[in-house]
N, C-alpha and C positions, 0 to 999 in steps of 0.2 A: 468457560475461561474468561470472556469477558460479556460485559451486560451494561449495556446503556436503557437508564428507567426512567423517562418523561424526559430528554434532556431539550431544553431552550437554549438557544445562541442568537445573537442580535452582533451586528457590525455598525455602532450608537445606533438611531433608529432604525433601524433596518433590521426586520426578522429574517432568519438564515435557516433556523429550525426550531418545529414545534412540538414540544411533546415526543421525542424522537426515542421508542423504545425500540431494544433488539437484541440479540444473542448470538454470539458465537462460540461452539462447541471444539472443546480441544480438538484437533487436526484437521478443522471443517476449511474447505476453501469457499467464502461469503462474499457473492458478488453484492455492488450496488450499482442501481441502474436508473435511470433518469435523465431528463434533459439538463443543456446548461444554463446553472443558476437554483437547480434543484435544489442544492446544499450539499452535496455528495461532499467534495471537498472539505467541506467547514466541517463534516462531522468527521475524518479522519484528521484534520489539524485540533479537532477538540478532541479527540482520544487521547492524541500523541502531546496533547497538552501546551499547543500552540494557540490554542484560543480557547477561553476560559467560559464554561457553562452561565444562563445565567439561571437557571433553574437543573432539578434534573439530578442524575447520579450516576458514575462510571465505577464500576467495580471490576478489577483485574486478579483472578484468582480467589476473588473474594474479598478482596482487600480494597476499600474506596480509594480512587485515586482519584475522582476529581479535581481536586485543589491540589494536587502533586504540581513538580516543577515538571517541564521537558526533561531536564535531567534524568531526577529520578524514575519516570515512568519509561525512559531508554535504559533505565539499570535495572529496570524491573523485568524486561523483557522484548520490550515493544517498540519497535525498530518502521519509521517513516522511508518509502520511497516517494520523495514528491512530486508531484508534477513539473514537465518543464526538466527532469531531472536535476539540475543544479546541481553542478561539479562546481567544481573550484578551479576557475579556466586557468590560472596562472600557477595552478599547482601541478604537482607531476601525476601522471599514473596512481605512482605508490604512493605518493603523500595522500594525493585522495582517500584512496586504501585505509592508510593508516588513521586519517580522522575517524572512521566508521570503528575505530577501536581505540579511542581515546579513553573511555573509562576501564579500557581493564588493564589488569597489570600481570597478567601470565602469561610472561613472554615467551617460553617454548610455544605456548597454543596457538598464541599469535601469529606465530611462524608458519604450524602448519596449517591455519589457517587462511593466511595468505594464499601458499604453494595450492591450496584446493582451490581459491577464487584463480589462480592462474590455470590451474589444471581444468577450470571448468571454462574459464573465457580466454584462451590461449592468444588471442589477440594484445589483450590489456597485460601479458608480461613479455610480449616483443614487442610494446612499445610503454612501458611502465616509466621509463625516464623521460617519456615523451611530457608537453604540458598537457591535460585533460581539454581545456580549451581548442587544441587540434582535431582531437579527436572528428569522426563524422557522428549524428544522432544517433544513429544506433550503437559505433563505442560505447559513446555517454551512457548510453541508458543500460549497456552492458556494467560500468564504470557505479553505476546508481546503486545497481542492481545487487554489485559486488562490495561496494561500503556499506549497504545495506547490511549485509547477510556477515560483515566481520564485526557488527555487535554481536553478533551469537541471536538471535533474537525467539525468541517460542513465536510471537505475534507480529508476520510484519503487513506493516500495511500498504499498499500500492495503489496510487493516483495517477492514472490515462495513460499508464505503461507502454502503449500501443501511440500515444497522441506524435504526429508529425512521422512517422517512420513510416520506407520502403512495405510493399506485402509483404514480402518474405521476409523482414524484419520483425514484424508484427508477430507473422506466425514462430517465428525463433524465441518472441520475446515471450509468449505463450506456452511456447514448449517447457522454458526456463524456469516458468511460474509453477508450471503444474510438476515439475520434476521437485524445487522447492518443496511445495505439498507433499508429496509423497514418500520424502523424507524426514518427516512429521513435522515441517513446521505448519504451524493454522498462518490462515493468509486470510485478511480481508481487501477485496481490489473493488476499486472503482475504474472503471472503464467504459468508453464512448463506444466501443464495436461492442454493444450490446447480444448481439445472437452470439457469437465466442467467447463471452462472458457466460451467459447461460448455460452454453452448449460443457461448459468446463466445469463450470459450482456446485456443490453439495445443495449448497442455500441459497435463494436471493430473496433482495428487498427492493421496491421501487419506490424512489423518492419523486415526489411529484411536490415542490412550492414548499419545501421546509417541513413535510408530514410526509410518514409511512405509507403508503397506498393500498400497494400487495406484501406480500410473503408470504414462500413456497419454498418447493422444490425448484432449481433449475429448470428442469424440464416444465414444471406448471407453469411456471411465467412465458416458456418460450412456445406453449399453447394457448396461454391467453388471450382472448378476442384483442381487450384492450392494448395491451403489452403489443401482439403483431401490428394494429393496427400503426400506431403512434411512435416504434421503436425499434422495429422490425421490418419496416416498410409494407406492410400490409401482406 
């Protein structure tokens, strides 16, 4: 489904990623893992076509998208939850909502797919008129979570989904993730709780300084000498 082949990124002099090849197979859930400053980030803003390769090749279904706009690579399928979530603090609930389905225009579907982000975060439609900016972080990242998912998307991608929230938020926002999955969409996540990232992925890859390290199985990295030592606490 999608395939990154040698890709380079630079922030002006500053290397971010090298030669960064990889693969993601329709319905795969593909961690990435690494410390911060790895590049993790930069190669899900260079998919979702927020920051432009400066070598390299991103194919989506076959189709190069590298030099595609944001736009189009969001109407192609592939849907950003960012880190930090970023809602829109001055917008409501629903507005929020409704940006995450700004490019379609089937508005029965729109509807019910609304009514299923309510019916899955029953919080975010009693309080939908509320501003998103009230919200607590974990809302928000319910609120991310669910504009995310009203582009329709086959490919979404999720950055530190987990970062700054309660345990039992974490583990909710986890459950969320893997229930996604299962209802076929392919997910590629980055995420700092490293053993629950593993413990959950089909695939992982470990970015170590802008370069692929490992890749495996889930389970192999979360055997790894080096991976427990340095990522897993020993």
């Amino acid at each position: 489904m999608l395939k990154l082949t040698n890709i380079s990124c630079s922030y002006g002099k500053v290397s971010a990623l090298r030669n960064v090849s990889l693969h993601i197979e329709e319905g795969e859930l593909v961690t990435l893992i690494g410390a911060n400053g790895a590049g993790k980030s930069t190669l899900l803003r260079t998919v979702s076509g927020l920051l432009k390769p400066s070598d390299g090749t991103i194919e989506f279904d076959g189709k190069d998208i590298t030099r595609s706009s944001a736009r189009d690579i969001l109407i192609s399928g592939i849907a950003h939850c960012p880190e930090g979530r970023r809602v829109f603090p001055q917008m409501s609930v629903h507005e929020n909502l409704q940006m995450g389905c700004y490019l379609r225009s089937d508005g029965d579907e729109i509807s019910r797919d609304m009514e299923m982000i309510f019916d899955r975060f029953p919080v975010l439609k009693e309080r939908r008129r509320q501003a998103a900016g009230l919200l607590s972080g974990g809302e928000q990242q319910m609120l991310a979570i669910g504009r995310a998912l009203m582009s329709r998307p086959r490919l979404l991608l999720f950055d530190e989904p987990s970062l700054g929230l309660a345990p039992q938020l974490v583990e909710r926002t986890f459950e969320i993730i893997d229930q996604i999955k299962k209802q076929g969409t392919t997910v590629l996540l980055v995420e700092q709780n490293a053993f629950a990232a593993l413990a959950m992925c089909d695939r992982a890859y470990l970015l170590e300084t802008g370069n692929v390290k490992l890749e495996g199985r889930g389970q192999q990295l979360l055997s790894n000498d080096h991976v427990k030592k340095s990522y897993l606490g020993g």
